[in-house]
C-alpha positions in Angstrom: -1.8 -37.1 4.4 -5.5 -36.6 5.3 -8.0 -37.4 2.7 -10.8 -34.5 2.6 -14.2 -34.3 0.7 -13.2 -31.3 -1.4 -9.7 -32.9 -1.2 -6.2 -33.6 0.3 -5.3 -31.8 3.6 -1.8 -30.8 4.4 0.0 -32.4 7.2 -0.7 -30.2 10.5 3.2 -29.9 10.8 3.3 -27.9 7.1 0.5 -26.0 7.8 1.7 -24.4 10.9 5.3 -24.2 9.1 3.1 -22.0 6.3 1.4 -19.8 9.0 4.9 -19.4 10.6 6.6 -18.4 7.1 3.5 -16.1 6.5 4.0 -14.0 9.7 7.7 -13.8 9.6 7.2 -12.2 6.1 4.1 -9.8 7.7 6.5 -9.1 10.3 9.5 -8.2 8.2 6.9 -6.0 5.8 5.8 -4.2 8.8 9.7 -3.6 9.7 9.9 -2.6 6.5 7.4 -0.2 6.9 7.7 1.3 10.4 11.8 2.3 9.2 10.2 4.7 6.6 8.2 6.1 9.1 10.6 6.6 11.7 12.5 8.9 9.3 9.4 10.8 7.8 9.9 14.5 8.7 6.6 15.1 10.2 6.9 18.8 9.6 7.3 18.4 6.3 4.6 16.2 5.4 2.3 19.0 7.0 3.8 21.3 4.4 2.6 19.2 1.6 -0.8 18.1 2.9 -1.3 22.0 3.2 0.2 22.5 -0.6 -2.3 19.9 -1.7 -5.5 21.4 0.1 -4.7 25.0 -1.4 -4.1 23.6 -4.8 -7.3 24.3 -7.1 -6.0 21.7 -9.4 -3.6 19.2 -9.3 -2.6 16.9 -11.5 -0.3 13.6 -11.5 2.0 12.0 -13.7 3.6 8.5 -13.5 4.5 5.5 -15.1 4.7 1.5 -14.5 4.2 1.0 -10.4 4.6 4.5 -9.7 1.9 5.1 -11.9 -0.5 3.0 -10.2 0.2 4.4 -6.8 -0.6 7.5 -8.6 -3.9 6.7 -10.2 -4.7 5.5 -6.5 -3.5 8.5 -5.0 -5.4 10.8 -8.0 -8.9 8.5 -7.0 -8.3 9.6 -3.6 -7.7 12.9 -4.1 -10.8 13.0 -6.3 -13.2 11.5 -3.3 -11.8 14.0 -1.4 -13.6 16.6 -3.3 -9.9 18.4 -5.1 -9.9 18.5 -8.8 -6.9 16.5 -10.0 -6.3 14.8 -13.0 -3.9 12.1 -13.9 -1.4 13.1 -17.0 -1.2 11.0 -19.8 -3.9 8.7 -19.2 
């Protein structure tokens, strides 16, 4: 092991071990995420981004993670000039 001033250094050979671990997981996340995409119906999603614009208000509901994403998707919503609301909250 190599000594450092603000302290041990990991062997080369684990750190490039780490960095290899790290990107097979990006990798696998962005596998992940291009599936979802490859069955999005494009069509569709226009239909909702139109729904959205026309709304005068909208407001969002959910709970635990879903909630989260919501209160993300209600902030963005809101920077975007629409009047939404999150439910419950």
């Amino acid at each position: 092991m190599i000594k450092h001033a603000a302290g041990p250094v990991l062997p080369r050979t684990f750190r490039q071990h780490e960095t290899s671990a790290m990107a097979s997981l990006y990798h696998a996340a962005l596998d992940d995420l291009r599936s979802v995409f490859d069955r999005l119906d494009d069509a569709a999603v226009d239909r909702c981004v139109e729904t959205i614009m026309a709304a005068r208000r909208i407001a969002l509901y959910g709970v635990g993670r879903e909630g989260l994403q919501m209160k993300g998707f209600c902030m963005r919503l809101f920077h975007l000039g629409r009047a939404v609301a999150m439910v419950g909250t």
